[in-house]
LUMDRENFI-923032 format. One record per residue (C-alpha): residue number from 1; x, y, z. Coordinates in steps of 0.5 Angstrom, whole numbers. Example, Ala and Ser with C-alpha at 12.3 -4.5 7.8 and 13.67 -1.06 7.14 Angstrom:
BEGIN
<pati><i>1</i><u>25</u><v>-9</v><w>16</w></pati>
<pati><i>2</i><u>27</u><v>-2</v><w>14</w></pati>
//
This chain:
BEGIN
<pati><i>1</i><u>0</u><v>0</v><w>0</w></pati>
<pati><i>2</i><u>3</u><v>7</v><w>-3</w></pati>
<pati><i>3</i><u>2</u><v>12</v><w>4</w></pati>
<pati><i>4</i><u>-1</u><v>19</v><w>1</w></pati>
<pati><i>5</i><u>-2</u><v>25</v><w>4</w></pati>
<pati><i>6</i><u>-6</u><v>31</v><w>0</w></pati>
<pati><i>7</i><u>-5</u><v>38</v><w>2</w></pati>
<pati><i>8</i><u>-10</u><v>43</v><w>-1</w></pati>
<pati><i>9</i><u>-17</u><v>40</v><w>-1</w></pati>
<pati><i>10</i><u>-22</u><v>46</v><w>-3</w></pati>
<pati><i>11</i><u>-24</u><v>46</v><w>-11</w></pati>
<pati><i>12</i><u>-20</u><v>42</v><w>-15</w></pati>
<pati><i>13</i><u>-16</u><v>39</v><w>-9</w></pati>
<pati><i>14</i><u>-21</u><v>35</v><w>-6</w></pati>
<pati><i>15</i><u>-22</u><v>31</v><w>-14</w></pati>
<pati><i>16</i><u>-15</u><v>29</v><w>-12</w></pati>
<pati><i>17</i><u>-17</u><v>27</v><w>-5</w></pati>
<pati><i>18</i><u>-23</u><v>22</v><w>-9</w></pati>
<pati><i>19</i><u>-19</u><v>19</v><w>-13</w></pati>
<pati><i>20</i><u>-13</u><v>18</v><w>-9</w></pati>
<pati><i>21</i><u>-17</u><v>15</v><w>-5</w></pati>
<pati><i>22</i><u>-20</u><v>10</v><w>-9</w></pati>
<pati><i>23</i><u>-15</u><v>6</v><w>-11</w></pati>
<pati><i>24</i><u>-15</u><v>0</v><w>-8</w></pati>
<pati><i>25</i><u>-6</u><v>1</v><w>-7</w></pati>
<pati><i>26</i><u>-7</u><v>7</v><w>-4</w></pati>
<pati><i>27</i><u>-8</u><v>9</v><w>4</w></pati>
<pati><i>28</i><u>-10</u><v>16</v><w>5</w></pati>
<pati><i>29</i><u>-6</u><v>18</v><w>11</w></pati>
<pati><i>30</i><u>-7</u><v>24</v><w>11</w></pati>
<pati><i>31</i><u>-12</u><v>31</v><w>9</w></pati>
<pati><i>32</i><u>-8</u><v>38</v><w>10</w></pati>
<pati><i>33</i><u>-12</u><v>44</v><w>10</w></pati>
<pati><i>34</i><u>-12</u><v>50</v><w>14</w></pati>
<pati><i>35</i><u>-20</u><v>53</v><w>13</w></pati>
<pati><i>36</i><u>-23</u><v>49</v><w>18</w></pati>
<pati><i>37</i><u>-30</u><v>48</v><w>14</w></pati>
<pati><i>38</i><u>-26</u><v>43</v><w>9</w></pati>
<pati><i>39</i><u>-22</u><v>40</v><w>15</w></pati>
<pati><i>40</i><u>-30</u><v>39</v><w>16</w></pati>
<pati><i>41</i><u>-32</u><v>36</v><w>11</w></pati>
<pati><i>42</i><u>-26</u><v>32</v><w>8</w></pati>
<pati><i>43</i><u>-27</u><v>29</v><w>16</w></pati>
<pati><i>44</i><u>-34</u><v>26</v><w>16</w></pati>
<pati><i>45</i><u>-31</u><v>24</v><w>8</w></pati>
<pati><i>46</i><u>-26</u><v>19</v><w>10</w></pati>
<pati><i>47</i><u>-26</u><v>18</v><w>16</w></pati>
<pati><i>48</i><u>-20</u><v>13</v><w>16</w></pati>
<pati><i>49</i><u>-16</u><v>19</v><w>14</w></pati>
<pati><i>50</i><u>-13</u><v>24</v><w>19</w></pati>
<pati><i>51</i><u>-16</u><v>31</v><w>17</w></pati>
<pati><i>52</i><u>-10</u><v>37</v><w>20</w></pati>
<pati><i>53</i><u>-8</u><v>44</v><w>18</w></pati>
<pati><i>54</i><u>0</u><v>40</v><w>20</w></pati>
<pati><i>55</i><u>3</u><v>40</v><w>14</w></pati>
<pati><i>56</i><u>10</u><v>38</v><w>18</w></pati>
<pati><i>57</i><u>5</u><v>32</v><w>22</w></pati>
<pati><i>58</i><u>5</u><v>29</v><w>15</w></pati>
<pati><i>59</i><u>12</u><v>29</v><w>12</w></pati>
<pati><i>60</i><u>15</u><v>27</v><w>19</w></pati>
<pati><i>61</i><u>10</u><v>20</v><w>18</w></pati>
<pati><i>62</i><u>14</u><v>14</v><w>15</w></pati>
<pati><i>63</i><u>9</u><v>11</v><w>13</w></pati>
<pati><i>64</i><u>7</u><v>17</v><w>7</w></pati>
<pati><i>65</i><u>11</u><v>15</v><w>1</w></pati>
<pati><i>66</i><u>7</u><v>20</v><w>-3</w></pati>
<pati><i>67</i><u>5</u><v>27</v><w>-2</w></pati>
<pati><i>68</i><u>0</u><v>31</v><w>-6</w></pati>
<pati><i>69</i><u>1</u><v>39</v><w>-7</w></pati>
<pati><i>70</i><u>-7</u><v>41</v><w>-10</w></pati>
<pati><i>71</i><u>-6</u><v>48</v><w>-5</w></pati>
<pati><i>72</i><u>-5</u><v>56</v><w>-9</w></pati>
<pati><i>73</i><u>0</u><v>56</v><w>-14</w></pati>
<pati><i>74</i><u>4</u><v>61</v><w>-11</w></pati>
<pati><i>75</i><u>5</u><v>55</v><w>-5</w></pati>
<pati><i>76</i><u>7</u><v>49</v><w>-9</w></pati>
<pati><i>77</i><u>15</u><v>51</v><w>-9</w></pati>
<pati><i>78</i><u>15</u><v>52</v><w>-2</w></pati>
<pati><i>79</i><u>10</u><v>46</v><w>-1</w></pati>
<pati><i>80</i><u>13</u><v>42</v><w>-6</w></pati>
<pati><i>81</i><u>21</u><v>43</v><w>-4</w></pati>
<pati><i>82</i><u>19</u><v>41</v><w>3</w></pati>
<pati><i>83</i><u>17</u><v>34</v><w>2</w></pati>
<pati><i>84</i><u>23</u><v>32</v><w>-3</w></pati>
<pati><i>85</i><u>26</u><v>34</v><w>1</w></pati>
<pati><i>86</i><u>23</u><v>29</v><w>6</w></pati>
<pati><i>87</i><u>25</u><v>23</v><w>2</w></pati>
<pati><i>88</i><u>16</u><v>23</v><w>-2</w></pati>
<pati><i>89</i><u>15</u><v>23</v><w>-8</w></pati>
<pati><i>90</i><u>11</u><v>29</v><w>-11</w></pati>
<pati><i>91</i><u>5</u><v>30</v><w>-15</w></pati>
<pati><i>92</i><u>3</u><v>37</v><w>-16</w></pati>
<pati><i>93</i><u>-3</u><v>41</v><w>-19</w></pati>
<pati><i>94</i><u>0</u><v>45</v><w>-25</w></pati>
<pati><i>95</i><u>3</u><v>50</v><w>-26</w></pati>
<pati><i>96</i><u>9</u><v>46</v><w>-23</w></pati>
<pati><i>97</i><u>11</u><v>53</v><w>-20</w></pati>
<pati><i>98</i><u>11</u><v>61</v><w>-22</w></pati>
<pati><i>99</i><u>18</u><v>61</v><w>-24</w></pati>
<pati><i>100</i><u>22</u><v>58</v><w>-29</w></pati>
<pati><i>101</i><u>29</u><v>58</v><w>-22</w></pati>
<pati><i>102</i><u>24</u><v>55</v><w>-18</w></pati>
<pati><i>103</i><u>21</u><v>49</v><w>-23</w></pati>
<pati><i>104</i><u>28</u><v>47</v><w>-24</w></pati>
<pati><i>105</i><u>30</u><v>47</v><w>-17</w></pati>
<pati><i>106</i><u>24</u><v>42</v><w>-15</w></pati>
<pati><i>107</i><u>27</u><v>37</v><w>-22</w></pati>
<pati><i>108</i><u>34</u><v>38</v><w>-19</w></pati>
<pati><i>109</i><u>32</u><v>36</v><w>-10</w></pati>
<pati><i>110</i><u>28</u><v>30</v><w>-14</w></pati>
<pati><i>111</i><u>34</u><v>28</v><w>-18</w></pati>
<pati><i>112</i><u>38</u><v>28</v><w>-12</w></pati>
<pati><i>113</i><u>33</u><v>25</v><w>-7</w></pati>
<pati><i>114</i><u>32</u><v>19</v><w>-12</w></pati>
<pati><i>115</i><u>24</u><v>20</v><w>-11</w></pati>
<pati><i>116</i><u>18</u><v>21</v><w>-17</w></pati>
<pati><i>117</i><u>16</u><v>29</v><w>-19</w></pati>
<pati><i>118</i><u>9</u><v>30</v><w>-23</w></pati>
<pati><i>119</i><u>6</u><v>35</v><w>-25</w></pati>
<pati><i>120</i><u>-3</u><v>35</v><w>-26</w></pati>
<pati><i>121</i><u>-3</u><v>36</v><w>-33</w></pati>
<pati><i>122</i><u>-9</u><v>33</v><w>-33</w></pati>
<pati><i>123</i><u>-10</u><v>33</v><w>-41</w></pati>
<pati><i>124</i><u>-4</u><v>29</v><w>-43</w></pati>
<pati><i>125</i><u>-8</u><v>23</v><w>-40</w></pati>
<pati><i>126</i><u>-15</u><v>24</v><w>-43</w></pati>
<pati><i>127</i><u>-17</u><v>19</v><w>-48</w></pati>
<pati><i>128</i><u>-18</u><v>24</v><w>-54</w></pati>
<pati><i>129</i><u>-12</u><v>27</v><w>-53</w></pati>
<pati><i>130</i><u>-8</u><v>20</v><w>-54</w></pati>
<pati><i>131</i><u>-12</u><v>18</v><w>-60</w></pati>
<pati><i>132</i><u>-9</u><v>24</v><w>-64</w></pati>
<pati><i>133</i><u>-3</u><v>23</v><w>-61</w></pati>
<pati><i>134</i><u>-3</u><v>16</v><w>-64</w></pati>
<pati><i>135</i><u>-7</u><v>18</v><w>-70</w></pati>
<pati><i>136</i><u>0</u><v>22</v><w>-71</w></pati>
<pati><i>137</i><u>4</u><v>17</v><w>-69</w></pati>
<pati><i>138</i><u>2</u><v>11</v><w>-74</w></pati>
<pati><i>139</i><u>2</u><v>17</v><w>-80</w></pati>
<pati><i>140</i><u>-6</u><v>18</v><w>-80</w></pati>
<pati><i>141</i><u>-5</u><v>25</v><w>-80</w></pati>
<pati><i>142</i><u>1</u><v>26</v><w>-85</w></pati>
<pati><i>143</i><u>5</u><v>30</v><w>-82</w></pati>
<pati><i>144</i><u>1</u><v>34</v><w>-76</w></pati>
<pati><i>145</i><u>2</u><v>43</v><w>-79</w></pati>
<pati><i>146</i><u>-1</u><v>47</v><w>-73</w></pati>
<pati><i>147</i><u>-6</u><v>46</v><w>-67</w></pati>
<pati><i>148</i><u>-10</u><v>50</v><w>-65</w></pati>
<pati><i>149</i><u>-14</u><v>51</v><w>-58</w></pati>
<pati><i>150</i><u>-20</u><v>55</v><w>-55</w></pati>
<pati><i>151</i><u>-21</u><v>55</v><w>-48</w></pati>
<pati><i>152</i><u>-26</u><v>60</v><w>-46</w></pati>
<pati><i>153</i><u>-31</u><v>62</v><w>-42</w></pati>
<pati><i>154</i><u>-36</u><v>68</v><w>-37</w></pati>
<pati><i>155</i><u>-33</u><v>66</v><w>-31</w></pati>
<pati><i>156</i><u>-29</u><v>64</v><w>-26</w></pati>
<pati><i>157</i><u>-26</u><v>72</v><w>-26</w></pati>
<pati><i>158</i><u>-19</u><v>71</v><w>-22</w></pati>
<pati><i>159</i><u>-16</u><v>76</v><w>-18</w></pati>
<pati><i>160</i><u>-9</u><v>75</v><w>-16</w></pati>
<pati><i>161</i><u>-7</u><v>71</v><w>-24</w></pati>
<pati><i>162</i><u>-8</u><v>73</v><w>-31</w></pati>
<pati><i>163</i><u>-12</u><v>68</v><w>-36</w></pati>
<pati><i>164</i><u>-6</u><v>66</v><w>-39</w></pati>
<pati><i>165</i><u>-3</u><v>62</v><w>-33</w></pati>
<pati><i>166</i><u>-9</u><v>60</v><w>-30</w></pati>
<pati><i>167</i><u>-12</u><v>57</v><w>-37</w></pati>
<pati><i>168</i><u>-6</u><v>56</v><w>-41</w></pati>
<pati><i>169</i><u>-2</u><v>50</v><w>-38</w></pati>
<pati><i>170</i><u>-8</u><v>45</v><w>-41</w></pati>
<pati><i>171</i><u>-7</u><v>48</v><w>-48</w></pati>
<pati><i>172</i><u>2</u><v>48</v><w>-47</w></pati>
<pati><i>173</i><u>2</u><v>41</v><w>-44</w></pati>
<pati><i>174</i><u>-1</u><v>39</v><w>-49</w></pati>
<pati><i>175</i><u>2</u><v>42</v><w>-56</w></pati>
<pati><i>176</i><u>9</u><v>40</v><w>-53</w></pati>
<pati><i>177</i><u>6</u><v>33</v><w>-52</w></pati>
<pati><i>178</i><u>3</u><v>33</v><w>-59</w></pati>
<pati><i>179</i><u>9</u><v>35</v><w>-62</w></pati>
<pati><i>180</i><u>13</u><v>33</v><w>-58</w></pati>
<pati><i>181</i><u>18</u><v>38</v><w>-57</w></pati>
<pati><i>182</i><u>17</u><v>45</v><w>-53</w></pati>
<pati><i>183</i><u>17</u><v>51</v><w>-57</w></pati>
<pati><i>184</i><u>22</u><v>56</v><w>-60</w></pati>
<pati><i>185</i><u>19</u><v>62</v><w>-59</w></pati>
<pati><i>186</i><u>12</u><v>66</v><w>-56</w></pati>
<pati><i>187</i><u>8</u><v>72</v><w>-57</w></pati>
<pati><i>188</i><u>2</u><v>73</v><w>-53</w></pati>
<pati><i>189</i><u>-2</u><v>79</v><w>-53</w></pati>
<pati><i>190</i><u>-8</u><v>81</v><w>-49</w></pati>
<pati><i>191</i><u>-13</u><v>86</v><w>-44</w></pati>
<pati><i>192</i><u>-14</u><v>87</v><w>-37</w></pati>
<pati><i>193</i><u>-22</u><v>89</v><w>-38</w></pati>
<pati><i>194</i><u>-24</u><v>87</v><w>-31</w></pati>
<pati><i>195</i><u>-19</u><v>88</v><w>-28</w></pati>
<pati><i>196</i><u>-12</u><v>92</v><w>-27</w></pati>
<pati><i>197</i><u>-6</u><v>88</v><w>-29</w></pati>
<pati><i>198</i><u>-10</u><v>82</v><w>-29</w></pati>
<pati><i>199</i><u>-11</u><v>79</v><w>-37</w></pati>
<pati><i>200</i><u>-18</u><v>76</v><w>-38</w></pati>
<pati><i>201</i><u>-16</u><v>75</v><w>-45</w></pati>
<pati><i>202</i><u>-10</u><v>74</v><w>-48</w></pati>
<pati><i>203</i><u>-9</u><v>70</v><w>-55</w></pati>
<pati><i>204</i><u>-1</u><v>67</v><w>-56</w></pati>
<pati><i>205</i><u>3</u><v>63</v><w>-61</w></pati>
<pati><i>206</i><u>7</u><v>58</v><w>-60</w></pati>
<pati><i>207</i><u>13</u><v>56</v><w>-66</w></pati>
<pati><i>208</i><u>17</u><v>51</v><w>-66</w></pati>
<pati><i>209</i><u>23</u><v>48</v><w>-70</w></pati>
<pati><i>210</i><u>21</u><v>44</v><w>-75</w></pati>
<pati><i>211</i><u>16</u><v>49</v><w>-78</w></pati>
<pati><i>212</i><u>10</u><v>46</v><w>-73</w></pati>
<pati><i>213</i><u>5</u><v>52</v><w>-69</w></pati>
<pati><i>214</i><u>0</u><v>52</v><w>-63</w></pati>
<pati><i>215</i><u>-4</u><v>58</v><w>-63</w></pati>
<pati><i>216</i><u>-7</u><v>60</v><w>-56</w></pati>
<pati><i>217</i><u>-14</u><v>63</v><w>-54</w></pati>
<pati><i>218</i><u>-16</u><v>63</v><w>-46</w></pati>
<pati><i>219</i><u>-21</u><v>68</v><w>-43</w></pati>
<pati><i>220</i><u>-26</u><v>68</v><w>-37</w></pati>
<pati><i>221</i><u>-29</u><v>73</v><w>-41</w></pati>
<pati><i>222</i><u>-34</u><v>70</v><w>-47</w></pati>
<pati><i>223</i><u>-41</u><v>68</v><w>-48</w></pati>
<pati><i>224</i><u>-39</u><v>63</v><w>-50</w></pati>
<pati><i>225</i><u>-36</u><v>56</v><w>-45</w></pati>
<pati><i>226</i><u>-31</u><v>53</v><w>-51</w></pati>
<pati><i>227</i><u>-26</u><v>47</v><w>-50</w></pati>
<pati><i>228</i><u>-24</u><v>46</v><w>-56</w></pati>
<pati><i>229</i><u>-17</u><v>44</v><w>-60</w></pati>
<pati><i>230</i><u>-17</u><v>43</v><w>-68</w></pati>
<pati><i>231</i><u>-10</u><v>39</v><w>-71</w></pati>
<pati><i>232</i><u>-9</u><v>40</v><w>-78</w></pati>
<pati><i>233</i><u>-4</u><v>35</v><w>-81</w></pati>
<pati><i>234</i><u>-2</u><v>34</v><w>-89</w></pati>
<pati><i>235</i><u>-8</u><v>28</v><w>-90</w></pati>
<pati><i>236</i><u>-12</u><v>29</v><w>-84</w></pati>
<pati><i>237</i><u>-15</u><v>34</v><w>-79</w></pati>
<pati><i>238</i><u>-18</u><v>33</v><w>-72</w></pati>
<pati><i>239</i><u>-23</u><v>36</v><w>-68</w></pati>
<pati><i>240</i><u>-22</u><v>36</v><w>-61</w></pati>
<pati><i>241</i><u>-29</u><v>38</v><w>-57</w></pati>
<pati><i>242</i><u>-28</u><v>36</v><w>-49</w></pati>
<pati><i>243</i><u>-36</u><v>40</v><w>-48</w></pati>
<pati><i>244</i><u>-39</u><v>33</v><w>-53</w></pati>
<pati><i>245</i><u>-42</u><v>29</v><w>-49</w></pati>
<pati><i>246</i><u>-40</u><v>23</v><w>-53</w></pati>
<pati><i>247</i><u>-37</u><v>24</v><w>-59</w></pati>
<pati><i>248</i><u>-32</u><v>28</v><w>-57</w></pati>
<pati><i>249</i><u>-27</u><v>28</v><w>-63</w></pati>
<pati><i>250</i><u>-28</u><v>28</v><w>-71</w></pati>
<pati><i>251</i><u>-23</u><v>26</v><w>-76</w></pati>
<pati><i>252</i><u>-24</u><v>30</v><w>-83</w></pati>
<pati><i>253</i><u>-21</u><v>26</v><w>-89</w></pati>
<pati><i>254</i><u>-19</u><v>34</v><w>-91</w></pati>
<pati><i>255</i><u>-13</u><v>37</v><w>-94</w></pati>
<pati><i>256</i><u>-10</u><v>41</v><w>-100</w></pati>
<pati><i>257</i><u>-4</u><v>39</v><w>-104</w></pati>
<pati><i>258</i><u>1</u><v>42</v><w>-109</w></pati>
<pati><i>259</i><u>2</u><v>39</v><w>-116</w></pati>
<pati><i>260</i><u>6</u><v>41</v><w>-122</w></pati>
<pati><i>261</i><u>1</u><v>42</v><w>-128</w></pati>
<pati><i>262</i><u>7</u><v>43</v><w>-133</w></pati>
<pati><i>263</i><u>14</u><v>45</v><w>-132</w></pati>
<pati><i>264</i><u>13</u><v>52</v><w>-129</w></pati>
<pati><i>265</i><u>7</u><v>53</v><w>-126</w></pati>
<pati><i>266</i><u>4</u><v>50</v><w>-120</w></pati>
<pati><i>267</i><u>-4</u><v>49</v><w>-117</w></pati>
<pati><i>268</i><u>-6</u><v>47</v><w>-110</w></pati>
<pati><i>269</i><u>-11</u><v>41</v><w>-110</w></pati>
<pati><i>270</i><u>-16</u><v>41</v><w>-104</w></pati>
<pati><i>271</i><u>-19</u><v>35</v><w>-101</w></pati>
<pati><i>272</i><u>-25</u><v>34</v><w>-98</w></pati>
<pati><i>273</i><u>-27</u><v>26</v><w>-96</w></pati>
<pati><i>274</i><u>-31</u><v>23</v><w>-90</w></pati>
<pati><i>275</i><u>-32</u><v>25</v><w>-83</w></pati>
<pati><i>276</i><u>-31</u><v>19</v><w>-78</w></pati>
<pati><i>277</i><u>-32</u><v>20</v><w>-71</w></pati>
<pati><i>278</i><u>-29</u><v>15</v><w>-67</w></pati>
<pati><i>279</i><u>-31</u><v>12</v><w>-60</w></pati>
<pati><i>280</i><u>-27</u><v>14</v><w>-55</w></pati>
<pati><i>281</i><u>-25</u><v>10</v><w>-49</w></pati>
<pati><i>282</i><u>-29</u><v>14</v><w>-43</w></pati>
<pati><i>283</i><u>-26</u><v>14</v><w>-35</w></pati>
<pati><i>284</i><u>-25</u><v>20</v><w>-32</w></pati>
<pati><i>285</i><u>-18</u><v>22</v><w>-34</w></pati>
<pati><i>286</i><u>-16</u><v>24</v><w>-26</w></pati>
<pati><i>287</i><u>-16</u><v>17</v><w>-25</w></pati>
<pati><i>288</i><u>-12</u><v>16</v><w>-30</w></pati>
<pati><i>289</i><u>-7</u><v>20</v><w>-28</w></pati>
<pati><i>290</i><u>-7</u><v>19</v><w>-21</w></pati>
<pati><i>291</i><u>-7</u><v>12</v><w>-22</w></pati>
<pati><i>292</i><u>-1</u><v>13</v><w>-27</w></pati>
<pati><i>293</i><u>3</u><v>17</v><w>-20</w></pati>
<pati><i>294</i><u>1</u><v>11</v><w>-17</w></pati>
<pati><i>295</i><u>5</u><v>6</v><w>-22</w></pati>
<pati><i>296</i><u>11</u><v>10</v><w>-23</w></pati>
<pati><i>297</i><u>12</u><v>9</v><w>-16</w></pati>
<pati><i>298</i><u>11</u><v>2</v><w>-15</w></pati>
<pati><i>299</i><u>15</u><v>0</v><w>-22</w></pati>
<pati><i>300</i><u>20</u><v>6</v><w>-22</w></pati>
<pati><i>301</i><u>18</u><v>8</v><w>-28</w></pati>
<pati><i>302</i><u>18</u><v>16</v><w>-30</w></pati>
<pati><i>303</i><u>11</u><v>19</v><w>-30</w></pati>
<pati><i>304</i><u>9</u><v>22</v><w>-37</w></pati>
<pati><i>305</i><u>8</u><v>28</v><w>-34</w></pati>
<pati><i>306</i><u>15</u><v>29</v><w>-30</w></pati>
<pati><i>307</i><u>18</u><v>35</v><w>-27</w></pati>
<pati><i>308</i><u>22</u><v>36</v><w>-34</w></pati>
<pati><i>309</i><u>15</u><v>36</v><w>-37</w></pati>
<pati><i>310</i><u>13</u><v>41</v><w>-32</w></pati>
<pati><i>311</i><u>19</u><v>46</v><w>-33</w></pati>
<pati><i>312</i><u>18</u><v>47</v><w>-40</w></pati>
<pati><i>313</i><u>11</u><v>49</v><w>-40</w></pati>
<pati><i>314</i><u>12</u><v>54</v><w>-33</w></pati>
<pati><i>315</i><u>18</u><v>56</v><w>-39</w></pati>
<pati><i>316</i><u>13</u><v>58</v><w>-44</w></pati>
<pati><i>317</i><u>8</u><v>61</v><w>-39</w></pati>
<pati><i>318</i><u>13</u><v>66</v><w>-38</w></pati>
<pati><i>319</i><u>15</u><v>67</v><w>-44</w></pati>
<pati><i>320</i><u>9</u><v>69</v><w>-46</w></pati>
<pati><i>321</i><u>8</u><v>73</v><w>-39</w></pati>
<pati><i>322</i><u>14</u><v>76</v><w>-42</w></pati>
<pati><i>323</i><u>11</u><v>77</v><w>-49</w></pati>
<pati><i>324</i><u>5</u><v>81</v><w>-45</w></pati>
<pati><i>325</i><u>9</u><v>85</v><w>-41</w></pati>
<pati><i>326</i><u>12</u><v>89</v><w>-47</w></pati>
<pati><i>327</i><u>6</u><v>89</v><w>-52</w></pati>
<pati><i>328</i><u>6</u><v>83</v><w>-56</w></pati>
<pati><i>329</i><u>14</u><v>81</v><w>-57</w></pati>
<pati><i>330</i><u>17</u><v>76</v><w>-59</w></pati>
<pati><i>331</i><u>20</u><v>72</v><w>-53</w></pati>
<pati><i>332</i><u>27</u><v>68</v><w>-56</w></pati>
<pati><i>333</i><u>26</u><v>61</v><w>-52</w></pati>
<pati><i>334</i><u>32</u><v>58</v><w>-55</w></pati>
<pati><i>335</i><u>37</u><v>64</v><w>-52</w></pati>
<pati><i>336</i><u>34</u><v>64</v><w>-45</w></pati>
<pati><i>337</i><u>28</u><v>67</v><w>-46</w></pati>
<pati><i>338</i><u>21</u><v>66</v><w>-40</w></pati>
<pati><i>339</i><u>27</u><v>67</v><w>-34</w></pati>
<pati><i>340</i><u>23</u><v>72</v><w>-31</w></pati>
//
């Protein structure tokens, strides 16, 4: 039985403390929140577990192998280092941290501690999101061109980050898992309409070395609530809309391809086949996720969504903040760009 202590167990937490909770090789120890109306409830949940506002009571137990940090972001450093440095391995809610120094000083600690470091990039784990990443893969798409995601929605307005730290994570993640590669360069513009400072619509791209592109559009300040992420490749194109109930992706046998009509002139050609929607596997992808924490520390294995992993999408969110800052520039990655 893996021991595994949660700290943070308010909005998103408390789906951790579910799902750890539930797997069968898992012994929830311990649930560390400092508002007492959590603390309430998480105690008359799982009432085998001790419910604590004693962070250090948890790290000092040695029958806690693991520890999950779901707390506010401006914590998972602190929180995160400490418990490396207990000898547990970590899971942590993304952004893995807020500065890139901060996220290479949790991969280093892991490193020298010889424990496991996973960051909750939730998406990478979604059934849809790996059917694409094997459609490209076996060669369905062609060679994939660009992406593009849409995550927007009325709501929830942050006070103390911008939409494009507290939404852009999701769409880096997978960008960098789908092309398997992290980006050379970013810009990102956007406004600060409700509140001063704080963006709540901001629109960015990403390039990469080979040619490939992701463009970005987050905002808690639309009509409409869209998840949606469209990947164009030079044989198919795929959609993926995580607001359908059931047919969650679409394949489209569309493209366009450039033939020589005689020696010197050229015409492009468009393609327009079938629409397949496939069946996807169902599960909720938190259980996947948690449950692949749990199998990387039994069979010693690196998580899919490790701290190198974390690092590079923290690398891009500032990057990107950066790119704000000055009105849109573009922030050179490949010279140490994003290190605020």
């Amino acid at each position: 039985m893996q021991g595994i202590a949660v700290t943070g167990a308010g909005h998103w937490g408390k789906n951790l403390v579910r799902n750890f909770a539930a797997i069968p090789s898992v012994e929830l120890k311990y649930v560390c929140d400092l508002n007492d109306s959590i603390r309430s409830t998480m105690a008359s949940l799982y009432p085998d577990a001790t419910v604590t506002d004693d962070f250090a009571a948890a790290l000092a137990d040695e029958s806690v192998t693991a520890v999950v940090v779901a707390v506010d972001a401006p914590l998972h450093h602190k929180l995160a280092k400490q418990a490396l440095e207990a000898g547990k391995h970590v899971y942590v809610e993304k952004p893995l941290t807020l500065s890139s120094a901060d996220a290479k000083d949790l991969v280093s600690t892991a490193e020298a501690k010889g424990v496991k470091l996973m960051v909750g990039h939730l998406l990478e784990y979604h059934p849809a999101v790996n059917y694409l990443k094997d459609r490209i893969g076996d060669g369905t798409v062609g060679d994939p061109l660009y992406l593009y995601f849409q995550r927007v929605n009325l709501g929830i307005v942050r006070e103390a980050e911008n939409a494009w730290w507290s939404l852009a994570p999701h769409d880096i993640s997978v960008a960098c898992y789908l092309f398997d590669a992290e980006p050379v360069s970013v810009t990102a513009s956007g406004h600060d309409y409700l509140r001063n400072g704080v963006e709540d619509v901001v629109f960015a791209t990403l390039k990469f070395a080979d040619g490939k592109m992701a463009h970005i559009h987050v905002s808690w300040l639309d009509p409409h609530k869209i998840r949606r992420m469209t990947l164009v490749g030079t044989q198919k194109m795929m959609v993926f809309d995580d607001m359908e109930a059931a047919e969650k992706v679409r394949v489209y046998d569309k493209g366009a391809e450039i033939k020589s009509v005689d020696n010197y002139v050229e015409a492009v050609t468009l393609r327009t086949g079938d629409i397949l929607i496939p069946k996807i596997a169902g599960g909720e992808p938190l259980r996947t996720e948690c449950e692949h924490f749990i199998d990387c520390i039994e069979n010693d294995t690196t998580p899919r969504s490790d701290g190198q992993d974390g690092l590079r999408v923290v690398k891009v969110l500032e990057a990107g903040g950066e790119s704000l800052r000055q009105g849109g520039v573009l922030i050179d990655l490949k010279n140490g760009g994003g290190n605020d």
